[in-house]
N, C-alpha and C positions, 0 to 999 in steps of 0.2 A: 773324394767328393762328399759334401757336407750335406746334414737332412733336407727334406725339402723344406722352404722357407717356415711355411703355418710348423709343420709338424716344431722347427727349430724356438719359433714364439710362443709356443707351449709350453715346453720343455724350458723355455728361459721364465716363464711367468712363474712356476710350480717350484722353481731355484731358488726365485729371491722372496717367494713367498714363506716359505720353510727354512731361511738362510738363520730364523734364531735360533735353531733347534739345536739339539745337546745332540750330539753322534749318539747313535743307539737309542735313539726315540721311535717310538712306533708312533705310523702315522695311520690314518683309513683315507681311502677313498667313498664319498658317496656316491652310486654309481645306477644311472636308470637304464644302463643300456642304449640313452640316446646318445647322441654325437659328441656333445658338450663334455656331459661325465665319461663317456666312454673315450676322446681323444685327453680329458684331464687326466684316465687313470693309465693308460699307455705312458704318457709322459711323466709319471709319480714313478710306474713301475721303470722307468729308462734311468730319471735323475735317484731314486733313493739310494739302492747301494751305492753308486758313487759317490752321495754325500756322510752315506755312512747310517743311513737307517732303516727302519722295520718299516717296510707299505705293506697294508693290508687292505682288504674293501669289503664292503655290504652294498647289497642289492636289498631297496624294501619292495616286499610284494602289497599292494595295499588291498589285493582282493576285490576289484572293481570291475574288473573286467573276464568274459570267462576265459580259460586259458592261464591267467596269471600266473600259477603256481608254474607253469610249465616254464614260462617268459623266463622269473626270476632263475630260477635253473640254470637257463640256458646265457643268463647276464655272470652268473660265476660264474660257469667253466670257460667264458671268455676271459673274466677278470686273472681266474687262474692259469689260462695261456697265455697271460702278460706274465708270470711270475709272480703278481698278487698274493704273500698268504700272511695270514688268514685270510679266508674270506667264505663271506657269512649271509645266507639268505631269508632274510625274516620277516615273518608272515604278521602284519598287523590289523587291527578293526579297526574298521573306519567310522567313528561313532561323535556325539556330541551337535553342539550350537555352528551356527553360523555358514552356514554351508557346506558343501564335500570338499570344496577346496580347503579354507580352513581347517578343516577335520582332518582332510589328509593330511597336511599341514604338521597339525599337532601330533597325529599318532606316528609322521617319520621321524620328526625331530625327536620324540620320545623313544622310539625304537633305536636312532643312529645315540642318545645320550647313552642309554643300557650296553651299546654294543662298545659302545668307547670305553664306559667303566670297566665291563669286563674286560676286555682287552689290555687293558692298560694301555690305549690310546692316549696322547696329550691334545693330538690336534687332529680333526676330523677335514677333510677338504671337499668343498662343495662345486657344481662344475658351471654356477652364472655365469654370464657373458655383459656384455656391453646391451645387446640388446635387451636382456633380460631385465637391467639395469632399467631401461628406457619405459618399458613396459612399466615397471610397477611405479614410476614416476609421475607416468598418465593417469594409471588405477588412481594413484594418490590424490591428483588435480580434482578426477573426477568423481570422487568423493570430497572433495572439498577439507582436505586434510592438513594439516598442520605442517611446519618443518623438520618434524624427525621422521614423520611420514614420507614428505617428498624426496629426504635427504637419501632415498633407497635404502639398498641393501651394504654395510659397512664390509672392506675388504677383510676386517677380523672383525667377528661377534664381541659382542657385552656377554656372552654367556662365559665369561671366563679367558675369552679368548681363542675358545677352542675350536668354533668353527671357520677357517678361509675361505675364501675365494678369489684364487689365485687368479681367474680368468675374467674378472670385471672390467680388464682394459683393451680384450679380443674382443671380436665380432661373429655370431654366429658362423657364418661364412667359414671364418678361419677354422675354428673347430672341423666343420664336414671339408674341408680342404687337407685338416692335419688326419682324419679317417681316414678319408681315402687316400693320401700318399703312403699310408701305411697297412694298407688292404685289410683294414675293418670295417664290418658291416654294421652302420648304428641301427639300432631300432629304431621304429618312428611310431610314437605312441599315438594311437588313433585322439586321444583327449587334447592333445595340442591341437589339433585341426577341426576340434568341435565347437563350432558355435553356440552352442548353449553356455560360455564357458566365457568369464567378461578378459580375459586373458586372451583366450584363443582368437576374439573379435579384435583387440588392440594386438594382438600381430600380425595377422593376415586381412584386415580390413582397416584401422585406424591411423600405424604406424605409415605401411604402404600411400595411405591418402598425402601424409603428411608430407614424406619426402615428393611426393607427386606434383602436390602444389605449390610449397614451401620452399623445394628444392631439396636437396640432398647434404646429411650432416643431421639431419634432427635426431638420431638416436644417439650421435654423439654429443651434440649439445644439449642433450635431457641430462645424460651423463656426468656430463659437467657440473651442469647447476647440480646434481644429487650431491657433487661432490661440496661444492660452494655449500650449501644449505647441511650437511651434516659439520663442516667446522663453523658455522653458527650454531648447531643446534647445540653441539657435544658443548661449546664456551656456555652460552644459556643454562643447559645441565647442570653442569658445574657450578655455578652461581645458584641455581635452585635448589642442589645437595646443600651447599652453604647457609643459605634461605629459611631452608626446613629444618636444621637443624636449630636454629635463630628463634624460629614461632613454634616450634613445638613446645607444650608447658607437661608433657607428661602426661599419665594418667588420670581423668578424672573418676567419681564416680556420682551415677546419676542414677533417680529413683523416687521415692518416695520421703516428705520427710515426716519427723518425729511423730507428728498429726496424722498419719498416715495418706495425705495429699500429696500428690505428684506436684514434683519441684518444678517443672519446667512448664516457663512460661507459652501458654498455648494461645497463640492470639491468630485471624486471618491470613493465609498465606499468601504472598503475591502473584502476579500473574506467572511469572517465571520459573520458581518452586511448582506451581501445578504443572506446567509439564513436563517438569521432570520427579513429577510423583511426590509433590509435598503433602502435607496434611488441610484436613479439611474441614478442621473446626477446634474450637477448645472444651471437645470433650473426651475425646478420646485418651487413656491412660497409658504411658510408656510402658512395657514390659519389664521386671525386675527381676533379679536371678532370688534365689530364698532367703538373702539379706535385706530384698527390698533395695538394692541396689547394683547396677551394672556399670563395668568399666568403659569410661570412653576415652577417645583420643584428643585431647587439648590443644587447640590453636591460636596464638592472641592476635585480633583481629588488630589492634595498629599498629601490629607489625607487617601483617597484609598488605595494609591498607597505606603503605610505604612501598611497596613494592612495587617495580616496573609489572604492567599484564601482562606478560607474554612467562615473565620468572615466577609471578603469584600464582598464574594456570599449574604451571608447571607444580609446585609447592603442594597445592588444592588437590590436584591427580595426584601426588604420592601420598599425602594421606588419607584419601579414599582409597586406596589401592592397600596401604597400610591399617586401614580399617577393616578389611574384608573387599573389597569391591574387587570383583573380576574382571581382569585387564580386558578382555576380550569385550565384556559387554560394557565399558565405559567410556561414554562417548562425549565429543566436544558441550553437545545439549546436557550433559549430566553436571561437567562441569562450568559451564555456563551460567548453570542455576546454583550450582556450590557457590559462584565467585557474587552473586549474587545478594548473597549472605551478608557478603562482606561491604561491595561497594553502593548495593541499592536497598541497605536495608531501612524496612520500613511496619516493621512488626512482622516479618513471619514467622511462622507457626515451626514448621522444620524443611525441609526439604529429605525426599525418600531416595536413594541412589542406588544401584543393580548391587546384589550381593546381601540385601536384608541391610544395609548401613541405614542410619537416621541421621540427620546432621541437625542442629538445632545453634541457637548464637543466645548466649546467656553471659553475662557478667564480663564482656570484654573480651568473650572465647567464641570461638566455634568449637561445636562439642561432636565429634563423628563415635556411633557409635551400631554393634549388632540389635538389632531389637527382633 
């Protein structure tokens, strides 16, 4: 008699997600103890020797709730009655911008990258679901978000590759079905079910509505379009690496000239620059490193200004992003007012962007630079 069905569509997903691997690769499981990671890492630990590799897991503690240290613990030594080894429970801060989610966010990705390096991990496996999928596609809508945003979460990461997720084509459901055929007890994280929490509200109250009304199938059809919307975004991408490479002129340098007057011209900024923090008159003097001049980044604007807007955005965000600007804090309004520079210009002054960058448009260029 063969596994019970769910437990078997796990164990098939975790197969052909890891089928590139080199025999004698080590793999991690990310592992919360809920149902999702905890039936992904039961079925790592079933198929890896079989296929001929190292599974190991971390549990991260994020220290949020009281008890945790106890939690993560108690998420090993399950990990390691699967057979799991190594496996590793590590405690991180939960610190920074943007929210706790976010923050959490950052400080696990950051904790599971260190546990991979050490280990000499290649591929890390993360335990989303379909529905999970569904959820950050609504987040995305509801923020009013672009399409690499709504395109969800990819089955392999851009961080190299290393991180999967084998179970983007299950349903929650299946997961707590392949648990309990195989008598594990998932945790059920009290932060899932708190409404404080814009996640936890588009699961148990949003989602729910949706199939209610709508009918049944919406978190597979969210699913879908993410998938639709990330083989547009990833072609777009790709044309915009091409792009930037095209309009970038190198570095320039800006400053002061021979007369000791600031080169750049300072004139009224438009309405659009001022809300995303341009300058606010022609008197104010650029900052200069002790040459009296600072490096910027070089863009020539008719080549921009040939460009489809959805591939120029795209272009504009990597080199503010290549200037200094923090991915986290740069948003559609930032670059809005970059693109600005280019298609409405009309004397502005610079425009100011998160990260300390300055953008200014002189001689045919957009000039991004730290001040």
């Amino acid at each position: 008699m063969g596994p019970h069905p769910a437990v078997a569509a796990v164990r098939v997903a975790v197969r052909r997600s890891v089928a590139d691997l080199a025999p004698g690769s080590r793999i991690l499981v990310a592992c919360s103890g809920g149902a999702d990671s905890t039936a992904l890492a039961a079925a790592t630990a079933f198929e890896a020797p079989r296929a001929g590799f190292q599974a190991g897991a971390v549990t991260v503690d994020h220290g949020l709730q009281p008890g945790s240290d106890e939690r993560a613990r108690a998420v090993a030594d399950i990990l390691r009655g699967l057979g799991l080894r190594p496996v590793e429970a590590v405690r991180v801060d939960v610190t920074g911008g943007g929210g706790p989610e976010a923050a959490a966010r950052r400080a696990r990705y950051t904790a599971l990258d260190e546990a991979a390096d050490r280990l000499g991990a290649c591929a890390v496996l993360l335990g989303h679901t379909r529905d999970d999928q569904a959820e950050t596609v609504l987040l995305g809508l509801a923020r009013g978000s672009g399409a690499r945003s709504l395109a969800g979460m990819p089955p392999r990461s851009v961080r190299g590759g290393r991180y999967r997720r084998p179970l983007l084509a299950l349903t929650r459901s299946t997961t707590e079905a392949a648990c309990e055929a195989e008598g594990l007890r998932p945790w059920a994280d009290p932060h899932n079910s708190d409404p404080s929490y814009a996640r936890s509200r588009v699961r148990h109250q949003v989602l729910p509505l949706l199939e209610r009304e709508l009918g049944p199938g919406v978190a597979a059809a969210l699913a879908r379009t993410a998938d639709l919307l990330r083989d547009d975004a990833d072609a777009l991408d790709a044309w915009a690496d091409r792009a930037y490479a095209e309009c970038v002129l190198g570095q320039v340098l800006e400053g002061r000239d021979n007369q000791g007057r600031d080169n750049e011209r300072r004139e009224a900024p438009g309405r659009a620059g001022q809300e995303a923090g341009a300058g606010q008159g022609p008197t104010e003097r650029a900052p200069t490193d002790g040459d009296g001049a600072s490096p910027a980044l070089g863009l020539a604007v008719d080549r921009l200004e040939a460009l489809p807007a959805g591939v120029r955005r795209r272009v504009l965000r990597r080199a503010a992003l290549a200037a200094g600007c923090p991915g986290t804090d740069l948003f559609a309004v930032h670059v809005a007012a970059l693109e600005s520079l280019v298609t409405q210009w009309h004397g502005q002054a610079w425009v100011d962007l998160p990260g300390g960058v300055r953008v200014t448009r002189r001689d045919g260029q957009l000039r991004l630079r730290r001040v």
